[in-house]
C-alpha positions in Angstrom: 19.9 28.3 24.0 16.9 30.2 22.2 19.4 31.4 19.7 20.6 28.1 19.0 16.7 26.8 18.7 16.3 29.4 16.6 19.0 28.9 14.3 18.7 25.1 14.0 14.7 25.5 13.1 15.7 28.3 10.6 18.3 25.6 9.5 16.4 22.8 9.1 13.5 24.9 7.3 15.7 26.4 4.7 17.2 22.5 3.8 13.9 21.2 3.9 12.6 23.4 1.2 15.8 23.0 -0.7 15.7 19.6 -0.8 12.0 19.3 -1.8 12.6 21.9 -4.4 15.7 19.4 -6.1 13.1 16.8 -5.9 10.8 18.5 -7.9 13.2 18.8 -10.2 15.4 16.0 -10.7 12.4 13.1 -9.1 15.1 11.7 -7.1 13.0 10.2 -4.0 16.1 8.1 -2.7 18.1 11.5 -2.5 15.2 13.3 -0.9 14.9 10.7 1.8 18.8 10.4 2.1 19.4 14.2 2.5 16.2 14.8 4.8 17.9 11.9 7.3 21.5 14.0 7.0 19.8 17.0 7.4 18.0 15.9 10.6 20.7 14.1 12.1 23.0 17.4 12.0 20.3 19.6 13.7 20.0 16.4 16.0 24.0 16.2 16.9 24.0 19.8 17.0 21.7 20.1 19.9 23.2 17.4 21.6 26.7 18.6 21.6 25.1 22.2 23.4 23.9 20.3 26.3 27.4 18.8 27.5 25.8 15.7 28.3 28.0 12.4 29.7 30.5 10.5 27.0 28.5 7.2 28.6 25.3 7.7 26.7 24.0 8.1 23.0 20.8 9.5 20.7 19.9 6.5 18.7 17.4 6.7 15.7 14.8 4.4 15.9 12.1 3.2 13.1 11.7 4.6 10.0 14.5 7.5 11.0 16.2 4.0 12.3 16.5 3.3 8.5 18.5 5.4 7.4 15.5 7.1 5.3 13.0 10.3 6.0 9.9 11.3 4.5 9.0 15.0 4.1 6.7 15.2 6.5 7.5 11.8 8.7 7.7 11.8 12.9 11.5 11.6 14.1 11.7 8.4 16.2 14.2 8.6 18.8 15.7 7.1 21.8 18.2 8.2 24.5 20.1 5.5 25.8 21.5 5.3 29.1 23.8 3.0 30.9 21.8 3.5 34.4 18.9 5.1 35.8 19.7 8.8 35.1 20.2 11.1 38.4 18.0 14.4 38.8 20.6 16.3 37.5 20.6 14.5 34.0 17.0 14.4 34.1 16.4 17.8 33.7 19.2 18.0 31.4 17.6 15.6 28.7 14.4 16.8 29.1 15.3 19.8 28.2 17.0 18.6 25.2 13.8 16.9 24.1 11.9 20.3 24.7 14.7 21.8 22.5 14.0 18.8 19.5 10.1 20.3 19.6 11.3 23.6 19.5 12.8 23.6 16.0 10.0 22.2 14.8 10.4 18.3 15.0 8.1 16.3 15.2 9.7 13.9 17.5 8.7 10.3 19.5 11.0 9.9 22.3 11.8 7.4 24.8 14.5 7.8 27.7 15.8 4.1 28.2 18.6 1.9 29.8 19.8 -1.4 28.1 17.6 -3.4 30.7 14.6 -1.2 30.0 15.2 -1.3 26.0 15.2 -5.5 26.2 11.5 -5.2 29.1 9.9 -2.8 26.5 10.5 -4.8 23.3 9.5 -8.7 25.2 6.1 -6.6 26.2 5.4 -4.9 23.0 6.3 -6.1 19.7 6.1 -2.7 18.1 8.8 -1.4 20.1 11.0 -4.6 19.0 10.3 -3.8 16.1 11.3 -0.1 16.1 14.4 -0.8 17.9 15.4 -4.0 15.4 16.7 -0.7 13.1 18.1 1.5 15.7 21.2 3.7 14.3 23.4 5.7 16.3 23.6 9.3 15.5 25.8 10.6 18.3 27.1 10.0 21.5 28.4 6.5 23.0 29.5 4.6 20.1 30.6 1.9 23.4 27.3 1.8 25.0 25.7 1.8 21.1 27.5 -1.5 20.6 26.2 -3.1 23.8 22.8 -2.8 23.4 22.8 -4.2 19.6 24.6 -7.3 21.2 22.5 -7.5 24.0 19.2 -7.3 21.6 20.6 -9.0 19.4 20.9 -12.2 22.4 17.3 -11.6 23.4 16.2 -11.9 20.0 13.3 -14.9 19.2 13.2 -15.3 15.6 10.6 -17.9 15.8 8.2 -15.6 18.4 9.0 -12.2 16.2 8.0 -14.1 13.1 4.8 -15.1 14.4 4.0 -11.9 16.1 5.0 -9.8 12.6 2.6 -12.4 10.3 -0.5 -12.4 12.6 0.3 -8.3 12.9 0.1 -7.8 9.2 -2.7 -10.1 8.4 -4.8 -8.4 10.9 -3.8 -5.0 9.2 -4.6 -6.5 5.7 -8.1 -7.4 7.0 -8.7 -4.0 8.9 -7.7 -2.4 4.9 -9.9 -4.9 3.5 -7.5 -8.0 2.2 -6.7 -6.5 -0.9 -4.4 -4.9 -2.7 -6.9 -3.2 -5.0 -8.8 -0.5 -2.3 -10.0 2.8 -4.8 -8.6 5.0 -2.3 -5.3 2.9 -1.0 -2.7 3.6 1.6 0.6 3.4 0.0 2.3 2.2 3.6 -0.1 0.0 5.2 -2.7 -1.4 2.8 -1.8 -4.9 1.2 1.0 -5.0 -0.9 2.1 -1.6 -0.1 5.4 -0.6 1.5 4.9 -2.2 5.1 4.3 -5.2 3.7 8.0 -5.0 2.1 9.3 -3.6 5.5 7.5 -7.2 7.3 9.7 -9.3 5.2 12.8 -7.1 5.9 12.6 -7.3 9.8 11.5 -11.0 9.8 14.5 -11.8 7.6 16.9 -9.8 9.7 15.6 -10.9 13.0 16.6 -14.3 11.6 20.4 -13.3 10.7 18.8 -13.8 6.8 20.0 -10.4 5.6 18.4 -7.1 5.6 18.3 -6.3 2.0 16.9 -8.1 -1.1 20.5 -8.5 -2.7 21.3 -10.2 0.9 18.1 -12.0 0.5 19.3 -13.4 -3.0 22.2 -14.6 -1.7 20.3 -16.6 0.5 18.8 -18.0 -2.2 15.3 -17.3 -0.4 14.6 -15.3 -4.0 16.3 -15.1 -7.1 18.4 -12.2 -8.6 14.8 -11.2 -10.8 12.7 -11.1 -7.9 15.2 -9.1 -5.7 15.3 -6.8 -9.0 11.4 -6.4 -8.7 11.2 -6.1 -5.0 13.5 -3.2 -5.0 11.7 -1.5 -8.2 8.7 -1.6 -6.5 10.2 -0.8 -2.7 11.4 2.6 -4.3 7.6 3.5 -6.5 5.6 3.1 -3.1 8.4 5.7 -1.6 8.2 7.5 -4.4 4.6 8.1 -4.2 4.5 8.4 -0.4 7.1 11.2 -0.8 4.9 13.3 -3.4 2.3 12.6 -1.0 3.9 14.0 1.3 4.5 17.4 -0.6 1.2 17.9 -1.8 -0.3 17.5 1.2 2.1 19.8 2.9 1.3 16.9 6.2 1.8 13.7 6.5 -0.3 11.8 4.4 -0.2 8.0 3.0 -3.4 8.1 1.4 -3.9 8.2 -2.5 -7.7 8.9 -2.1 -9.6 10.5 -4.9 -9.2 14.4 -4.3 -5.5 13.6 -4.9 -4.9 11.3 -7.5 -5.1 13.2 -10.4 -2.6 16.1 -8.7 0.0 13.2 -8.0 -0.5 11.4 -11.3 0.1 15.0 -12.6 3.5 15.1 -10.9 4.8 12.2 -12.9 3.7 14.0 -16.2 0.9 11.6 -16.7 -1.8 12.7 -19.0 -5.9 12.4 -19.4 -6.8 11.7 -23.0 -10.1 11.3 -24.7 -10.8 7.7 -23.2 -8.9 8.3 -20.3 -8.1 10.4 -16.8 -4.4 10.9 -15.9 -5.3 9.1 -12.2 -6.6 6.2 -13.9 -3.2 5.7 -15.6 -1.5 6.5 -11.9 -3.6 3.4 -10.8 -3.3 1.2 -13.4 0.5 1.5 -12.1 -0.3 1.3 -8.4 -2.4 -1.9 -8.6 0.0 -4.0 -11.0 3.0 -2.7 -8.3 0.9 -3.9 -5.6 0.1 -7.3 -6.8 3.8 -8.0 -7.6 4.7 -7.0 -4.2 1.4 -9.4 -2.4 2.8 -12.2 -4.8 6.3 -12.0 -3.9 5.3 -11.4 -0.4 3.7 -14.9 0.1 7.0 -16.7 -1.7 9.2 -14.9 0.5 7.6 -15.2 3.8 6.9 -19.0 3.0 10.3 -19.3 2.3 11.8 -17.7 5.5 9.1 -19.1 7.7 10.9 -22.9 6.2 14.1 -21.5 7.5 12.3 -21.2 10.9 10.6 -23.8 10.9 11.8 -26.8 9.5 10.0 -29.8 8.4 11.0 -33.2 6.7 10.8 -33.4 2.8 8.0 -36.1 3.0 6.4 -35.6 -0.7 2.8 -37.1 -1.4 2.0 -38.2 -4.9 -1.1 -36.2 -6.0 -0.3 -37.0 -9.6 3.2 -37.4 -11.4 2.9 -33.5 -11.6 2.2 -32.2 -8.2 2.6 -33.5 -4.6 1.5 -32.9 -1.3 4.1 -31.3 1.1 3.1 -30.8 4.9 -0.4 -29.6 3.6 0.8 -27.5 0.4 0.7 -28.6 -3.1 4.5 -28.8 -4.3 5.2 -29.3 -8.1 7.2 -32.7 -8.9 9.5 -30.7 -11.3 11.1 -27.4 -11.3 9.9 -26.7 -15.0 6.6 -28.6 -14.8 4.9 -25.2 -15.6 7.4 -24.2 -18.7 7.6 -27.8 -20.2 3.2 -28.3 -19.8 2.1 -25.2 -19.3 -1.5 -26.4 -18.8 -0.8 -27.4 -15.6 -0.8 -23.9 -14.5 -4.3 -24.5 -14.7 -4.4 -27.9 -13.7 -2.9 -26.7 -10.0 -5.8 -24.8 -9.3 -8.0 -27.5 -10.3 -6.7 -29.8 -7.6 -6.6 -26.5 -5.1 -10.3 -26.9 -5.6 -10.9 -30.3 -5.3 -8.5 -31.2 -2.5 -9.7 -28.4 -0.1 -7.6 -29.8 2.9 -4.9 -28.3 1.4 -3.4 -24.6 2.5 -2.3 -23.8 -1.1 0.8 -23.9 -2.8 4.5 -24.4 -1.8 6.8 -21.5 -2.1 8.9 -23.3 -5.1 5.2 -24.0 -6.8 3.6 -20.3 -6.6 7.8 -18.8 -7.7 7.4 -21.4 -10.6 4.1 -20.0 -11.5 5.2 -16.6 -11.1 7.7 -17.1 -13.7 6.1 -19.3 -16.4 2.6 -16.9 -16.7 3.7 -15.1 -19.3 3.0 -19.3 -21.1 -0.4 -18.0 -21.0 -0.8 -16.3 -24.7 -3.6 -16.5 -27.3 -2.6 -20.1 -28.3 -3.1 -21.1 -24.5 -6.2 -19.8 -24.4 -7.7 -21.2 -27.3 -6.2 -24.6 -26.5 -9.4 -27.2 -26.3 -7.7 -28.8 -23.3 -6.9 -25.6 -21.2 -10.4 -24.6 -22.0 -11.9 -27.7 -20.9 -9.7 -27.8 -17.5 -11.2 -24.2 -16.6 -14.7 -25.1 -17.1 -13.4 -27.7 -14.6 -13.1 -25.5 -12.1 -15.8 -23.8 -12.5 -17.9 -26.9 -12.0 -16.0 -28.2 -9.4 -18.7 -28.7 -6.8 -16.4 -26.7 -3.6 -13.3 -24.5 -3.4 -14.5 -22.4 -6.6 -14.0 -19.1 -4.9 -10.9 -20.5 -3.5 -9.7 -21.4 -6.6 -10.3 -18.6 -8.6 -9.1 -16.2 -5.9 -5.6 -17.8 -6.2 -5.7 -17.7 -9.9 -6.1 -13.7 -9.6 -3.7 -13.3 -7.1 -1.3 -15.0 -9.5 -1.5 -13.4 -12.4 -3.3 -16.3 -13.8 -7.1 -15.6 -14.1 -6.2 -12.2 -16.2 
């Protein structure tokens, strides 16, 4: 057995570094992440075929692992599922096996679970629902594999998981400040980074709504553009997480200031006269961010209708906009292209009619789309200058107002 541990960390140490190494070379982050998985999940089978263990059980890959994907320097999430409580023979067996996983230098999070235990853990903690919502088999029972993703699949609450995974992320949005624009950001967790792609992902597939943004398309809960932009931006967050990851020789999500000139480096970004090479890095990172926290609200609006549903009872506002179960919805699809002053007009009414929770999912995409309207002519326009000033003498909801503008792409 040591000679095994010390061939499979010798192994997995020598790919490792070879895999970086093409990285560095070619910039290829998906490849990285997808040989780093295949590399792990050898070593992983590997050790589990040594130990003999029963046909009846299986290693599954949980979370991020669970994915399919792997950072350089991420934990290895994983879970041994049993059909019964093991005996003390088997117990000593797989704890062992877990002593061998730390022995060639994994950083591993394990659990030891039956079907029954998997479905008490994930109703009492939504983190492990979570974790086990991407659960991949690497080896063992492909039998026993099958019946648990039934079985979870049964226990499933959309409804409850939705609620759980929106109040989750926007107490982690408030504890990294509600804003996508932090000077020293985390490229996972801060808003409209990459867990806040990952939230729509799992709500969407704990729904049965698809678990990728082509799926999502098809769905029609965004259109072929958006999925486009989702998954360009999905793959820059990883990118930079993985060259993170490098630099730092640890795990490290962090673009804080000692590093952002070493990573914009990376990418062959420059400083000039008027310039530093981070703040071009930035400049990059915040407009990625803002797409993503944009196309986050349309898409969670979106699948949280699927949910939830409630009649079509429209409200006249104005013949331009109405008032759908609190949210201002706009009374044409192409309100915005054919008057494009009403994309200011919308935020005058946020601001006078503060009952209102803000706009409908079809409103904000609409918007989304037709901003680019807003050009010189636009702005010089005596009427779209007069409805601004509007809002900024509207006597409440400025703040309000104005806040939605930016987070639109309007106000800029």
């Amino acid at each position: 057995m040591l000679s095994l541990s010390v061939e499979l960390k010798e192994r997995i140490k020598f790919d490792r570094q070879k895999i970086i190494t093409a990285f560095q070379q070619d910039g290829k982050s998906d490849v990285l992440l997808h040989k780093l998985r295949e590399c792990i999940d050898e070593a992983l089978t590997r050790a589990w075929i040594s130990f003999n263990l029963p046909a009846n059980i299986s290693l599954i890959a949980v979370g991020g692992y669970g994915r399919g994907e792997l950072f350089p320097h991420s934990d290895v999430d994983v879970m041994v599922l049993l059909e019964a409580t093991p005996d003390a023979e088997l117990k000593c067996k797989l704890e062992k096996l877990v002593q061998l996983f730390w022995d060639i230098g994994l950083e591993i999070g394990h659990s030891i679970r039956t079907i029954d235990e998997c479905l008490t853990e994930a109703l009492a903690d939504i983190t492990v629902q979570t974790c086990l919502l991407e659960a991949r088999l690497v080896t063992g029972s492909k039998k026993n594999f099958a019946l648990f993703q039934h079985r979870y699949k049964e226990a499933m609450d959309p409804q409850a998981f939705f609620h759980a995974k929106t109040l989750e992320m926007r107490q982690r949005h408030i504890k990294y400040e509600d804003t996508p624009y932090s000077l020293e950001p985390n490229c996972k967790e801060s808003p409209g980074g990459l867990r806040d792609l990952q939230v729509i992902l799992w709500v969407a597939k704990a729904a049965g709504l698809g678990d990728s943004w082509p799926k999502l398309a098809e769905r029609g809960l965004i259109t072929s553009t958006e999925a486009r932009q989702l998954k360009l931006k999905e793959h820059a967050f990883k990118d930079i997480r993985v060259r993170l990851h490098i630099y730092a020789k640890r795990r490290e999500d962090r673009l804080v200031f000692d590093v952002q000139t070493a990573i914009a480096e990376t990418y062959g970004l420059k400083t000039t006269e008027t310039r530093r090479a981070s703040e071009y890095l930035m400049q990059q990172y915040y407009l990625a961010a803002k797409t993503v926290t944009q196309l986050n609200t349309i898409l969670l609006q979106n699948i949280k209708a699927q949910l939830f549903p409630q009649p079509f009872s429209p409200q006249a506002i104005n013949e331009r906009f109405n008032e759908v179960n609190g949210y201002i919805d706009i009374a044409s699809d192409t309100i915005f292209e054919s008057v494009p002053s009403t994309m200011l007009e919308v935020f005058l009414l946020i601001a006078q009619h503060p009952e209102v929770k803000g706009m409908t999912a079809r409103t904000l995409r609409a918007l989304w789309h037709a901003r680019l309207k807003i050009d010189s002519d636009f702005r010089k326009n005596p009427a779209n200058r007069t409805l601004f000033v509007q809002i900024l003498q509207s006597p409440q909801g400025i703040t309000h107002a104005l806040r939605g503008m930016n987070q639109t792409s309007i106000l800029g």
